[in-house]
MIDOSE-1310 file (N, C-alpha, C; in nm, 2 decimals, decimal comma, always signed):
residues 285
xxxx	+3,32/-3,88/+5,89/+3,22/-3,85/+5,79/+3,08/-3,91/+5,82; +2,99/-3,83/+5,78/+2,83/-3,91/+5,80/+2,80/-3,96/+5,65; +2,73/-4,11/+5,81/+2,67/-4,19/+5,71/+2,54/-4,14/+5,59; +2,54/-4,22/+5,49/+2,42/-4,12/+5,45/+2,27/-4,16/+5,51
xxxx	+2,24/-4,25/+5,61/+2,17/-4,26/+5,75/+2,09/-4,11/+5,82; +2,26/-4,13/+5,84/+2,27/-3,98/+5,97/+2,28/-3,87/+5,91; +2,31/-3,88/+5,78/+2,29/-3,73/+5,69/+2,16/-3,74/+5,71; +2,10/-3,80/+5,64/+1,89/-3,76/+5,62/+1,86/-3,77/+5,75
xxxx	+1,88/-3,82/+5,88/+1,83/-3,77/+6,01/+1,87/-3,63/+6,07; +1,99/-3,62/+5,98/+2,05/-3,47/+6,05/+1,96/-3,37/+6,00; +1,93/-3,40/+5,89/+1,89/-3,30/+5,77/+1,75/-3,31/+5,80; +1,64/-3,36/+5,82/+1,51/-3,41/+5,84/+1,50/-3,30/+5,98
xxxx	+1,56/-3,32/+6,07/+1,59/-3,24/+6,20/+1,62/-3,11/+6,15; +1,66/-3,07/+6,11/+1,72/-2,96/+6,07/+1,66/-2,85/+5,99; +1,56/-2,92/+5,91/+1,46/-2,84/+5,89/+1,32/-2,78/+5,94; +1,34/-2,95/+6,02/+1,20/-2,92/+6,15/+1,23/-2,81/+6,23
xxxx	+1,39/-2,78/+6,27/+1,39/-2,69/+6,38/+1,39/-2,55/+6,32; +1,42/-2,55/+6,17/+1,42/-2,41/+6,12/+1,28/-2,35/+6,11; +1,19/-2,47/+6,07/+1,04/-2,43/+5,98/+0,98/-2,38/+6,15; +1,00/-2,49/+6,25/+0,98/-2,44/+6,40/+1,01/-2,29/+6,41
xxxx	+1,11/-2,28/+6,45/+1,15/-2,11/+6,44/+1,10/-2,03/+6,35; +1,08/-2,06/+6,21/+0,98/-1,99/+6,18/+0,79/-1,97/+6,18; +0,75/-2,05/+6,23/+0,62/-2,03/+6,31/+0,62/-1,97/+6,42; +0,73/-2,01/+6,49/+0,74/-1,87/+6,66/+0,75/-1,74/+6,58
xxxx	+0,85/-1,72/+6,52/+0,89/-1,60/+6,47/+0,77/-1,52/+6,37; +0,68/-1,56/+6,29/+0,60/-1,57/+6,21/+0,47/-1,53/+6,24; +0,43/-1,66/+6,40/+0,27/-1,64/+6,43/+0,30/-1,59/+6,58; +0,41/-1,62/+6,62/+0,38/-1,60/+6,73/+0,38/-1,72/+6,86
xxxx	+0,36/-1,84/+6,83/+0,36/-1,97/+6,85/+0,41/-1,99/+6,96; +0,39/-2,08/+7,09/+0,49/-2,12/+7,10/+0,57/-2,23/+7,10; +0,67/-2,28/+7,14/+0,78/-2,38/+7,12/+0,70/-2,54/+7,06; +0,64/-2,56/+7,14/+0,55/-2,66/+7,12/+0,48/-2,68/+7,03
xxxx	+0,34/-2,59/+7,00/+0,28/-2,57/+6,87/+0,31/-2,55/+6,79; +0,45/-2,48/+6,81/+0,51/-2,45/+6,65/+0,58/-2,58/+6,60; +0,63/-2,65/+6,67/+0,70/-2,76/+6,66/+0,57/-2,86/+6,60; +0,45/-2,88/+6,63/+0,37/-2,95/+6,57/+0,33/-2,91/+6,47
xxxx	+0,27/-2,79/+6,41/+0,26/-2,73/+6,29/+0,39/-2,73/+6,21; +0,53/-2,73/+6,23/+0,61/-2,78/+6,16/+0,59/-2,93/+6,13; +0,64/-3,01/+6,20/+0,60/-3,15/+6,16/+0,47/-3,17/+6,09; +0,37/-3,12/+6,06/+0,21/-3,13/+6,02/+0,29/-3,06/+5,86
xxxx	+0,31/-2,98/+5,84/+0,34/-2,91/+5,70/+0,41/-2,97/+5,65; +0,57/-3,03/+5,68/+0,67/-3,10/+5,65/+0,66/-3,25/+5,61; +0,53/-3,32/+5,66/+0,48/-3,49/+5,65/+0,40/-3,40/+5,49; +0,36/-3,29/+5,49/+0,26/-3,31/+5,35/+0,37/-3,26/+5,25
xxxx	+0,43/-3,21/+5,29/+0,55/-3,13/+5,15/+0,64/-3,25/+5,11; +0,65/-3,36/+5,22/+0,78/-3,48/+5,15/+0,70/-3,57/+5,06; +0,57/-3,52/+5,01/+0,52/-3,64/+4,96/+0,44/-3,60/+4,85; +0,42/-3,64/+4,72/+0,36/-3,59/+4,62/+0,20/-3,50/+4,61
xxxx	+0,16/-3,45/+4,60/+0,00/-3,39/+4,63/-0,07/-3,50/+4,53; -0,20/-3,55/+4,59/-0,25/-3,65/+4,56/-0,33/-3,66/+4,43; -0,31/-3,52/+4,40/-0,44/-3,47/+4,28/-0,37/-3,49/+4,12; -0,21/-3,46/+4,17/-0,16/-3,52/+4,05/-0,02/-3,63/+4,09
xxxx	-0,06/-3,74/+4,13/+0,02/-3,81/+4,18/-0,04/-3,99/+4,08; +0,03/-4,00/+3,99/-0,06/-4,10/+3,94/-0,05/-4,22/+4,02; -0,02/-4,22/+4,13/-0,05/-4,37/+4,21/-0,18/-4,36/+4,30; -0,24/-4,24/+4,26/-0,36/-4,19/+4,36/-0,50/-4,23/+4,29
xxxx	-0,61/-4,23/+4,33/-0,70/-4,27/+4,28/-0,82/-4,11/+4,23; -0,73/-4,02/+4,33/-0,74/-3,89/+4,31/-0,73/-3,82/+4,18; -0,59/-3,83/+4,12/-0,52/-3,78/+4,04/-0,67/-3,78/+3,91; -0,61/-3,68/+3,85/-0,64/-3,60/+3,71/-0,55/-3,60/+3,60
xxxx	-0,59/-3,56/+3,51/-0,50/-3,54/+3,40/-0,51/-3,41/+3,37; -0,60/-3,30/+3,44/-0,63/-3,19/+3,41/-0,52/-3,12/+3,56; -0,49/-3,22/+3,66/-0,39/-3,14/+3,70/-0,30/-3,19/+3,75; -0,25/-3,30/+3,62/-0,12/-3,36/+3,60/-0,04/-3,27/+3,48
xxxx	-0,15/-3,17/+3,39/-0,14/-3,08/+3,26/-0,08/-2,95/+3,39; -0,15/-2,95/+3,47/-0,10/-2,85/+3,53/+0,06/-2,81/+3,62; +0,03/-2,95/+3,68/+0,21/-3,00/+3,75/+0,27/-2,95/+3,66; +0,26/-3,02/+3,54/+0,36/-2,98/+3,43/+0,36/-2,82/+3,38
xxxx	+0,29/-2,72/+3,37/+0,30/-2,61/+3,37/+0,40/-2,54/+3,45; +0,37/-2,60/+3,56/+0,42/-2,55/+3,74/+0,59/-2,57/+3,71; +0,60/-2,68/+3,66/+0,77/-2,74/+3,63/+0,84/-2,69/+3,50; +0,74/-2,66/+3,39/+0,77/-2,49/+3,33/+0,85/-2,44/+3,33
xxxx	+0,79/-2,35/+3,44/+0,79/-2,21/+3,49/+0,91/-2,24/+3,58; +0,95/-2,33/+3,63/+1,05/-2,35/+3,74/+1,20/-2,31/+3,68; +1,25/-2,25/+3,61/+1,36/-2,24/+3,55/+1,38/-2,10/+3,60; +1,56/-2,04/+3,65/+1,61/-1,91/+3,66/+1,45/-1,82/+3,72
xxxx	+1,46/-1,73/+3,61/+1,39/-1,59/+3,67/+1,27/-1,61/+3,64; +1,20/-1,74/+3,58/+1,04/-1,75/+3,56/+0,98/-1,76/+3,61; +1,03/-1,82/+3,77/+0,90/-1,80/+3,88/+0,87/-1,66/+3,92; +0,95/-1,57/+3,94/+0,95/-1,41/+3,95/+0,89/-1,32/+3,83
xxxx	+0,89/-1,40/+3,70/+0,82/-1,35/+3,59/+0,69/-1,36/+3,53; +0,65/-1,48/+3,52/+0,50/-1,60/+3,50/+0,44/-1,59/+3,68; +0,45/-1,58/+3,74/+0,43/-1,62/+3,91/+0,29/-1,70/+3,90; +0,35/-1,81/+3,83/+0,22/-1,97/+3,87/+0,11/-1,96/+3,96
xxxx	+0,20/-1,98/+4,07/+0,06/-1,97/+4,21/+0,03/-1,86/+4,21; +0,05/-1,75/+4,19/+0,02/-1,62/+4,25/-0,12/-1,58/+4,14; -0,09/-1,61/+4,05/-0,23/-1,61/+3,93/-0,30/-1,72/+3,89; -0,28/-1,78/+4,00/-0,32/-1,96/+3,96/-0,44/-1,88/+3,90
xxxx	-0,52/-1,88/+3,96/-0,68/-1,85/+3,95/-0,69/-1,79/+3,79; -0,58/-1,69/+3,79/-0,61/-1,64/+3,60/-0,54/-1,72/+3,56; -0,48/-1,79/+3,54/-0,44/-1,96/+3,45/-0,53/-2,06/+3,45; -0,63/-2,07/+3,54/-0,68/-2,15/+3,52/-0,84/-2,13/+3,44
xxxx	-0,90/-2,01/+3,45/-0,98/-1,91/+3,36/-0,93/-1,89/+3,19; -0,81/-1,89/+3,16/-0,73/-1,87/+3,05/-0,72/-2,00/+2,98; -0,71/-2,07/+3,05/-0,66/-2,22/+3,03/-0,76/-2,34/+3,04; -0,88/-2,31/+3,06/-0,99/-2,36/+3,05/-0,99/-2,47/+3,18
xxxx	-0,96/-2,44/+3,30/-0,93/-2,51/+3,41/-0,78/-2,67/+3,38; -0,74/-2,60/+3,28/-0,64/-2,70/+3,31/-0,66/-2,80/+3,21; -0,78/-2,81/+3,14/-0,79/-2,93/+3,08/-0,71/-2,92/+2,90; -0,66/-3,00/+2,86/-0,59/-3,02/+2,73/-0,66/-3,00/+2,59
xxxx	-0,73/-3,08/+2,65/-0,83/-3,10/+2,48/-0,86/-2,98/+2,50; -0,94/-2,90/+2,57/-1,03/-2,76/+2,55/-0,91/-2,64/+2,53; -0,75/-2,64/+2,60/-0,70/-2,56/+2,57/-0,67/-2,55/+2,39; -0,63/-2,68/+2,31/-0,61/-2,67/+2,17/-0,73/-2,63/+2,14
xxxx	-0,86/-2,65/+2,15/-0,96/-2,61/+2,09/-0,97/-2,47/+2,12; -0,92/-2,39/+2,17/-0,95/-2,24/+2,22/-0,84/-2,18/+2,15; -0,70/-2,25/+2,17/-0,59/-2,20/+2,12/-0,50/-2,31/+1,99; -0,52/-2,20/+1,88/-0,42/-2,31/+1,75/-0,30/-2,30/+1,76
xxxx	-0,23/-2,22/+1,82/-0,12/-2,20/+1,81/-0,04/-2,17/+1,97; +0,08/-2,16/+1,97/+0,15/-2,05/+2,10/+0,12/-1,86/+2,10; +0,10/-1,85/+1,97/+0,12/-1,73/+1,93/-0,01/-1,67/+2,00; -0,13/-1,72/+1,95/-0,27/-1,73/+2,02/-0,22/-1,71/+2,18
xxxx	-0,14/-1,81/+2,21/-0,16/-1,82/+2,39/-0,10/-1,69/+2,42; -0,01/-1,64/+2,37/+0,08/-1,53/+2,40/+0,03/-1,41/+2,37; -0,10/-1,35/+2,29/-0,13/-1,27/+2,28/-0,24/-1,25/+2,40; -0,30/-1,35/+2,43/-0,39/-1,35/+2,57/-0,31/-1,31/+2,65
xxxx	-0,22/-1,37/+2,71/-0,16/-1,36/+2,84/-0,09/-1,20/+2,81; -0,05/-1,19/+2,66/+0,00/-1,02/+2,68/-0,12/-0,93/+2,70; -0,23/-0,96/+2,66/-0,31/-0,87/+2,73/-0,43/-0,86/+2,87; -0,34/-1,01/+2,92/-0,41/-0,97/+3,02/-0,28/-1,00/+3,14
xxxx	-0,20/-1,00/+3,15/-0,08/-0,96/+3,25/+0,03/-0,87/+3,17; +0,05/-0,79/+3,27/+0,14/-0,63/+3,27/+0,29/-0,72/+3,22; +0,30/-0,77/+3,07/+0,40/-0,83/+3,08/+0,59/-0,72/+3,01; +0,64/-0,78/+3,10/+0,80/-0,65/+3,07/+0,83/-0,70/+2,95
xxxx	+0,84/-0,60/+2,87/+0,90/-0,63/+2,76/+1,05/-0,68/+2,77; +1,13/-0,64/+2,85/+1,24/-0,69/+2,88/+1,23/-0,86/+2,87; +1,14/-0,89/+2,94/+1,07/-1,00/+3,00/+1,01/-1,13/+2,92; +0,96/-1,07/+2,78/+0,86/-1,11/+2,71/+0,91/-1,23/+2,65
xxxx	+1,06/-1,24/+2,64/+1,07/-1,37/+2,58/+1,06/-1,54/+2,65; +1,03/-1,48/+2,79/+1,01/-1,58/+2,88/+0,90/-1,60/+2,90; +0,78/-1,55/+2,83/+0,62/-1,55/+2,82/+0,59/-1,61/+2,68; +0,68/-1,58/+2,57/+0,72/-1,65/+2,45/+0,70/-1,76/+2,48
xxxx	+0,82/-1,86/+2,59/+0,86/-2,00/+2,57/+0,78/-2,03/+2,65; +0,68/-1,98/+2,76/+0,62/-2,03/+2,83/+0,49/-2,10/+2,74; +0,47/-1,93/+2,67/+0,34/-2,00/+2,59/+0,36/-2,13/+2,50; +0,49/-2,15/+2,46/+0,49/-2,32/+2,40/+0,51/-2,38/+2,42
xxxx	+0,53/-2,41/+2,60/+0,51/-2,50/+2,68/+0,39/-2,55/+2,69; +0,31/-2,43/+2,70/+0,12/-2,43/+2,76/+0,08/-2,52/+2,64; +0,14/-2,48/+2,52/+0,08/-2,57/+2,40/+0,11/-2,69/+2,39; +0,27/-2,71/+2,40/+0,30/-2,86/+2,33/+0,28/-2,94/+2,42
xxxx	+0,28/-2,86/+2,62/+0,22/-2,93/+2,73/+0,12/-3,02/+2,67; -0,03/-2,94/+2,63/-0,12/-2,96/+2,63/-0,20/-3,06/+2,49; -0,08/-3,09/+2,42/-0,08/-3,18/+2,32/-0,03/-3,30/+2,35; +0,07/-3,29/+2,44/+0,14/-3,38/+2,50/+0,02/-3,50/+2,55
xxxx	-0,02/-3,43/+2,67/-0,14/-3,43/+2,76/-0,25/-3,51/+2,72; -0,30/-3,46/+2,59/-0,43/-3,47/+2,53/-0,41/-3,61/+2,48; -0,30/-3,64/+2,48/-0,24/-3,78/+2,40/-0,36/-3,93/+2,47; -0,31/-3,87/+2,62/-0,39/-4,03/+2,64/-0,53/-3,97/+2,76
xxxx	-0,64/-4,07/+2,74/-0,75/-4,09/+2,76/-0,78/-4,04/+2,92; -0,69/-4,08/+2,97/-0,69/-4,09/+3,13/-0,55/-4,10/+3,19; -0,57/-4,14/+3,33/-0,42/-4,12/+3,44/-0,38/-4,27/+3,40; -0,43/-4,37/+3,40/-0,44/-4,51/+3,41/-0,34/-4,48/+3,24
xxxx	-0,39/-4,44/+3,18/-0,29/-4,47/+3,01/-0,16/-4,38/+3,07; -0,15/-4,29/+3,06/-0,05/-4,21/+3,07/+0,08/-4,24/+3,17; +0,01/-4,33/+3,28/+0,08/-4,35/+3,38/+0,20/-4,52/+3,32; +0,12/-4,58/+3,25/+0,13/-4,72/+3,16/+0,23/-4,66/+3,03
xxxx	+0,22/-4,54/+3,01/+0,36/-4,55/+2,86/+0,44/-4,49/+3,00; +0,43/-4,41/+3,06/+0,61/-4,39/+3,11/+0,65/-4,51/+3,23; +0,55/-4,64/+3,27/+0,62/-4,71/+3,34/+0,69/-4,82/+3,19; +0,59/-4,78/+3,13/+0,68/-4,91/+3,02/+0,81/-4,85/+2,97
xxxx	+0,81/-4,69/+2,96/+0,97/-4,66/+2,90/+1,06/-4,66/+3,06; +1,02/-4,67/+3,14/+1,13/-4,66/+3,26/+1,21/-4,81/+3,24; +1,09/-4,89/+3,20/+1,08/-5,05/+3,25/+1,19/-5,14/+3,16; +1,21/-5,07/+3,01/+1,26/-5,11/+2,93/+1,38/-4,98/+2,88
xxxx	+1,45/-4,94/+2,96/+1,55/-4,84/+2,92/+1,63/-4,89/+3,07; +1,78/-4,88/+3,02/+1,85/-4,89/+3,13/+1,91/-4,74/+3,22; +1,85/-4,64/+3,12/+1,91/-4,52/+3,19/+1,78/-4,44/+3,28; +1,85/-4,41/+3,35/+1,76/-4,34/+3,50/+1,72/-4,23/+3,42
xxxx	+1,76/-4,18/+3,29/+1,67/-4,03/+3,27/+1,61/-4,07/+3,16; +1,61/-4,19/+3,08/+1,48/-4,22/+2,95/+1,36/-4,13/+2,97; +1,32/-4,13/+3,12/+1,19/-4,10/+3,13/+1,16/-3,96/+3,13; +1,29/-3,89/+3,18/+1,27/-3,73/+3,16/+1,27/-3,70/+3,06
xxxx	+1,40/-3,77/+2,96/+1,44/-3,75/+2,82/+1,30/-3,76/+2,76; +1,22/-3,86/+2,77/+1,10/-3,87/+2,66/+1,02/-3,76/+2,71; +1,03/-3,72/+2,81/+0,91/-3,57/+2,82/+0,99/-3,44/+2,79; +1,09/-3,44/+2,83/+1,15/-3,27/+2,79/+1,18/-3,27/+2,58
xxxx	+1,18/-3,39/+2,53/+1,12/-3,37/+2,42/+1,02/-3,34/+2,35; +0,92/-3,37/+2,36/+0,81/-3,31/+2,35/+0,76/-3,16/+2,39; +0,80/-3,14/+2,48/+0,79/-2,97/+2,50/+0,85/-2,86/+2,51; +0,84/-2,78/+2,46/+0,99/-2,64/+2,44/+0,96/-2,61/+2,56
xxxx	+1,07/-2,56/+2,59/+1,13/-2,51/+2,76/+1,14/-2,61/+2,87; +1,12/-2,71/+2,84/+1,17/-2,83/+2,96/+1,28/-2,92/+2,94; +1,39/-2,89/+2,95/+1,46/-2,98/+3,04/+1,45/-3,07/+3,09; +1,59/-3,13/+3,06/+1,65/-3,28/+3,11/+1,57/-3,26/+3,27
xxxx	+1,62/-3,17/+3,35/+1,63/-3,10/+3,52/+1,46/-3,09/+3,56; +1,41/-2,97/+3,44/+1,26/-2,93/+3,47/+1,16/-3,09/+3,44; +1,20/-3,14/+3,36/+1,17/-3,27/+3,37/+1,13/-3,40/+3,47; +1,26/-3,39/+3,54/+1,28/-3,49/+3,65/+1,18/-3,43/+3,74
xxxx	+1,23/-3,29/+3,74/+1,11/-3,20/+3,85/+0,97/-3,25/+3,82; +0,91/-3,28/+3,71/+0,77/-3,29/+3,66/+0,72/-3,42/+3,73; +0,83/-3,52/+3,67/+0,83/-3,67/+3,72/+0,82/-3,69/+3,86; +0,93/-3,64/+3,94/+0,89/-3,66/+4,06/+0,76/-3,61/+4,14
xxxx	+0,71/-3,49/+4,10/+0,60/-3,45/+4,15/+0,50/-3,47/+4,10; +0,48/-3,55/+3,99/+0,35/-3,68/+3,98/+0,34/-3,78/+4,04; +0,44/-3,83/+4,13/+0,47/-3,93/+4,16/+0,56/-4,05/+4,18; +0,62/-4,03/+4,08/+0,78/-4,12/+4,07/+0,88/-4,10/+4,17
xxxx	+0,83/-4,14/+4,30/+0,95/-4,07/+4,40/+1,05/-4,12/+4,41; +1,14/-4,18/+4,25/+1,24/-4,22/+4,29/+1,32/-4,12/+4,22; +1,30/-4,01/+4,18/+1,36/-3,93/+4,11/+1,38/-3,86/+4,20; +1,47/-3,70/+4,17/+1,49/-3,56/+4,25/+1,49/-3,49/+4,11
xxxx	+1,52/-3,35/+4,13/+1,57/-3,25/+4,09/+1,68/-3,18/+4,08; +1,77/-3,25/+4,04/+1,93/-3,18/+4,08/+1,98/-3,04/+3,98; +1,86/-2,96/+4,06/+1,89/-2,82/+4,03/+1,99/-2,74/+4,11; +1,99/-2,63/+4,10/+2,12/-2,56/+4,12/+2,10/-2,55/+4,34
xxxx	+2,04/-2,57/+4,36/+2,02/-2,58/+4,54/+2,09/-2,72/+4,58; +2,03/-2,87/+4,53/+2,05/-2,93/+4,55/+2,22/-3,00/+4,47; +2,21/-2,95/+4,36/+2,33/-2,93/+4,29/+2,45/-2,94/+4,41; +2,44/-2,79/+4,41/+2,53/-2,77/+4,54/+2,55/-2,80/+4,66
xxxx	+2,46/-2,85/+4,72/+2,47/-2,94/+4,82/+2,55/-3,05/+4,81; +2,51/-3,15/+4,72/+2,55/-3,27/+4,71/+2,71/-3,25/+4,68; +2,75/-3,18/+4,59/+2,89/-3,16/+4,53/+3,01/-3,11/+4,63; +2,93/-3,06/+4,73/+3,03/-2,97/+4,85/+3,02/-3,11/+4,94
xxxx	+2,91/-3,21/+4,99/+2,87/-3,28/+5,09/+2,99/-3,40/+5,03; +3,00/-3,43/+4,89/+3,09/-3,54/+4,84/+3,20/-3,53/+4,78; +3,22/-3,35/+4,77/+3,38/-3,31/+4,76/+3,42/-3,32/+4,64; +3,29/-3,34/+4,58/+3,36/-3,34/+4,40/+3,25/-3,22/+4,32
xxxx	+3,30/-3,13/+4,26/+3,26/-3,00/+4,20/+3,28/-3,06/+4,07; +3,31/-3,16/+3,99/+3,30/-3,24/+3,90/+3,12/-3,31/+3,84; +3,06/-3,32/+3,95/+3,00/-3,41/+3,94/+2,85/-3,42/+3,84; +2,82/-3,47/+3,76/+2,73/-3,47/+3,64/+2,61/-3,48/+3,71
xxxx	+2,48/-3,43/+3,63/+2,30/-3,45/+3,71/+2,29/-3,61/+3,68; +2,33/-3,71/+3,62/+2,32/-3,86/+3,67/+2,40/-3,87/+3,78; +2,52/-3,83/+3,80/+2,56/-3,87/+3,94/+2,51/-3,80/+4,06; +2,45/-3,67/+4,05/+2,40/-3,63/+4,18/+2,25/-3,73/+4,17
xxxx	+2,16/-3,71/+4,11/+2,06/-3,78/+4,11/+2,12/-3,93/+4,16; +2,22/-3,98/+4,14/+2,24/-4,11/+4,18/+2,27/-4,07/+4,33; +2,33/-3,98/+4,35/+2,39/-3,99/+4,54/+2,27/-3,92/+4,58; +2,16/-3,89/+4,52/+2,06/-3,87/+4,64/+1,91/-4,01/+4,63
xxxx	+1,97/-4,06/+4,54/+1,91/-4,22/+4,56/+1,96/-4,28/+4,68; +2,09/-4,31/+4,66/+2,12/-4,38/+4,78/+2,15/-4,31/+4,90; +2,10/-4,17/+4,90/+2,08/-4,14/+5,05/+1,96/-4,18/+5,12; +1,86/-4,21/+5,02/+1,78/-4,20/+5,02/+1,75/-4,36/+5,06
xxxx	+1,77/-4,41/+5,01/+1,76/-4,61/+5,03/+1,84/-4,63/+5,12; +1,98/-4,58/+5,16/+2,05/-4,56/+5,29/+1,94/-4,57/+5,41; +1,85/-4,48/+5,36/+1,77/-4,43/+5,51/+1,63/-4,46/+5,50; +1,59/-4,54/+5,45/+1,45/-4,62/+5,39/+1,38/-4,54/+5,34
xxxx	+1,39/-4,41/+5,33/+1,29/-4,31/+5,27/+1,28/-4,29/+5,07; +1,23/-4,24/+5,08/+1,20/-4,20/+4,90/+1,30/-4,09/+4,86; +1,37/-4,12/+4,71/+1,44/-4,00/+4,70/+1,37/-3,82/+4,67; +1,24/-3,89/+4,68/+1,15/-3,76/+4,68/+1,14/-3,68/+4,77
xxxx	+1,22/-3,76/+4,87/+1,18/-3,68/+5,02/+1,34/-3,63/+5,08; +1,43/-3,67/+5,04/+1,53/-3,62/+5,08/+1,55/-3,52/+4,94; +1,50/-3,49/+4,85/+1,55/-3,41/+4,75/+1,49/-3,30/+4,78; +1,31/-3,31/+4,87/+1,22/-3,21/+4,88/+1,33/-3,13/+5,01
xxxx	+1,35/-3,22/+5,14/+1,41/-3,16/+5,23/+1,54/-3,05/+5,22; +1,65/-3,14/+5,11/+1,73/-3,02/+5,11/+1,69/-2,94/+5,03; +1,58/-2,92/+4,93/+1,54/-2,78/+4,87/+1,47/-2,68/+4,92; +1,39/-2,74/+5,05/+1,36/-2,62/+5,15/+1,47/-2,57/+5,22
xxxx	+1,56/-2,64/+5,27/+1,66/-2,59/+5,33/+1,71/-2,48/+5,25; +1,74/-2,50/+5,18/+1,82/-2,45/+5,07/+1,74/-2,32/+5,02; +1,60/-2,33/+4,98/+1,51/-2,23/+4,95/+1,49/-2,12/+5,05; +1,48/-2,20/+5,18/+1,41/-2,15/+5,31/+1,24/-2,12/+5,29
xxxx	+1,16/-2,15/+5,15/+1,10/-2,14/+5,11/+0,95/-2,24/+5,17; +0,91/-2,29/+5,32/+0,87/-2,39/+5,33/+0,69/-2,36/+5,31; +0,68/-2,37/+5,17/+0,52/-2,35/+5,11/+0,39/-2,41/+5,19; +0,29/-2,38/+5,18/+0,18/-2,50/+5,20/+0,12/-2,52/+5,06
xxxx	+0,12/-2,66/+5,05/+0,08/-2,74/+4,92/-0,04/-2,69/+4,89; -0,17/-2,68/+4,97/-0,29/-2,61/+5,01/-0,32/-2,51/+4,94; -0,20/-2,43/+4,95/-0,20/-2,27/+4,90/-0,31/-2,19/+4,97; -0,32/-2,26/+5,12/-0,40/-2,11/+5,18/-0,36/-2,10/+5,30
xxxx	-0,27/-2,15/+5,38/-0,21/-2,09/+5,44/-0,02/-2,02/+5,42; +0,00/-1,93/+5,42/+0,06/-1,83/+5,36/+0,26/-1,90/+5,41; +0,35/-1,88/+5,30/+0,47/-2,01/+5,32/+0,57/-1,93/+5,46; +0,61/-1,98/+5,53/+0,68/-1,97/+5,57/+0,81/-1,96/+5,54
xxxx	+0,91/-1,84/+5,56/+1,01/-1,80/+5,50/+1,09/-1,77/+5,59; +1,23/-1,87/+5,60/+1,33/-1,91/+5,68/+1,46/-1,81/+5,60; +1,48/-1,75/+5,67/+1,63/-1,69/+5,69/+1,75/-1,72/+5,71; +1,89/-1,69/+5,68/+1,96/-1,74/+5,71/+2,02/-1,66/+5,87
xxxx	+2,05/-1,72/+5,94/+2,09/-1,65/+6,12/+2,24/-1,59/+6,05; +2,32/-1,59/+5,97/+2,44/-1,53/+5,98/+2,48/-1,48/+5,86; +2,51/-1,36/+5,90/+2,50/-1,26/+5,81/+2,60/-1,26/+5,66; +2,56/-1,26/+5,56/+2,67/-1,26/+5,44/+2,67/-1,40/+5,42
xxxx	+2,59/-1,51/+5,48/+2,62/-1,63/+5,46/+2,46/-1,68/+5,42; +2,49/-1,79/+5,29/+2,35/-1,83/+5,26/+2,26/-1,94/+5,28; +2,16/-1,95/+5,31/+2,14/-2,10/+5,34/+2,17/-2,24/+5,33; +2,21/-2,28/+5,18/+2,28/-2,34/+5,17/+2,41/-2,37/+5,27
xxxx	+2,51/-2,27/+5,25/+2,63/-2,26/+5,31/+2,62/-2,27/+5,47; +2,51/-2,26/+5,52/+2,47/-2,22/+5,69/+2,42/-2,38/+5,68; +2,35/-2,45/+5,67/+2,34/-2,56/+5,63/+2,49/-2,66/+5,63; +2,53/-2,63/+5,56/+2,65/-2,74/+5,49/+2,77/-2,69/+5,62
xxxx	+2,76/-2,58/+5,71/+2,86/-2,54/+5,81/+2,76/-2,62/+5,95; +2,67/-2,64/+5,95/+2,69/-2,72/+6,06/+2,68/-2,87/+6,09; +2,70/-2,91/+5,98/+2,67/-3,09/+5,96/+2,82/-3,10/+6,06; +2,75/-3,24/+6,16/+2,85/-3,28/+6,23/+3,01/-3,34/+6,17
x	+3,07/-3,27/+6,21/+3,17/-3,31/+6,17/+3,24/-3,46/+6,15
């Protein structure tokens, strides 16, 4: 069995060589360049974006309001419904660039946000109740938000509830309270991609991973979140970065943070079988 060492080496490789193959296959590339533009993409995706990363000197609160939008929308069929990045540009026109105080002042209510966005995206009525919860995200997000002054405050109440709570999810718990449609899960998602890289996401990609890799289909989102800690300290890295790797894997989705050069989108090589599972069939035995 692998160490969890040689798991995050196997797995760190293993995405280089896929995201590789897909730049040959993609641009055209060859072996070499593509192999550098994988590693160049892959060093920026394992690591928080700096803009809303509160250990950065970068970071905003206007698009740390935003991260949390983005983590939202991350649930089942919302990214295919709301599509975040794909309208960033009209979200952030709607939304008064992101900033908190100016969205309550434009909008009193969800109801308000929801009539905007129904008239200005083609939204399915099938559809509509996931534009509902979104819009009370956008609000209670942005009330949340509006709370403290700057990154420096905001960053100071959730190290003091990490600091004084003995459970590893206090800190998602105190935000997926505060706002309708986030989750324990969409939560941790928020946290880690501000910055907290000791968290993951143990959504249904990584879910599965971990439960097939440790043989127990039992296993609770504190215990996977805990076995991707210590793969993670196993291997000196951040659990931010081994949580990010197997969700590209898994996604085959390998984005640019940037959002202007266009994501590379990895396949699975055998047919009827998913990435995940093409993944988890070739770990050394």
């Amino acid at each position: 069995m692998l160490t969890n060492k040689d798991f995050y080496k196997y797995t760190k490789e293993y995405a280089l060589k896929k995201l590789t193959a897909g730049y040959q296959a993609e641009k055209g590339l060859t072996p070499s360049t593509a192999r550098e533009q994988a590693e160049k993409r892959l060093a920026l995706l394992i690591k928080p974006v700096e803009s809303c990363d509160v250990n950065s000197p970068k970071a905003t609160i206007s698009a740390i309001y935003r991260r949390l939008l983005v983590s939202c929308q991350n649930r089942t069929m919302m990214p295919n419904v709301i599509k975040f990045d794909a309208n960033r540009t009209v979200f952030e026109k709607l939304l008064e660039n992101f900033e908190p105080t100016k969205v309550l002042a434009k909008y009193k209510n969800a109801d308000e946000v929801y009539k905007v966005f129904e008239s200005t995206f083609n939204i399915n009525k099938d559809r509509n109740s996931l534009w509902v919860l979104f819009s009370k995200s956008v609000i209670d997000g942005a009330k949340f938000m509006s709370k403290y002054k700057d990154v420096k405050a905001f960053r100071q109440e959730i190290d003091n509830i990490a600091q004084h709570s003995p459970s590893v999810l206090a800190v998602p718990r105190f935000v997926c309270e505060e706002i309708r449609g986030l989750g324990e899960i969409l939560a941790c998602d928020f946290i880690k991609e501000i910055g907290y890289i000791e968290y993951a996401k143990p959504d249904v990609h990584i879910e599965y991973i971990i439960k097939k890799l440790c043989k127990n289909e039992d296993m609770a989102a504190k215990e996977i979140l805990n076995k991707v800690q210590e793969i993670a300290q196993d291997s000196g890295v951040s659990t931010f970065e081994v949580d990010k790797i197997l969700w590209l894997i898994a996604s085959g989705k390998y984005y640019d943070i940037y959002q202007v050069e266009p994501t590379i989108v990895v396949k699975s090589e055998h047919a009827g079988q998913n990435l995940r599972d093409e993944f988890l069939a070739s770990l050394p035995k």
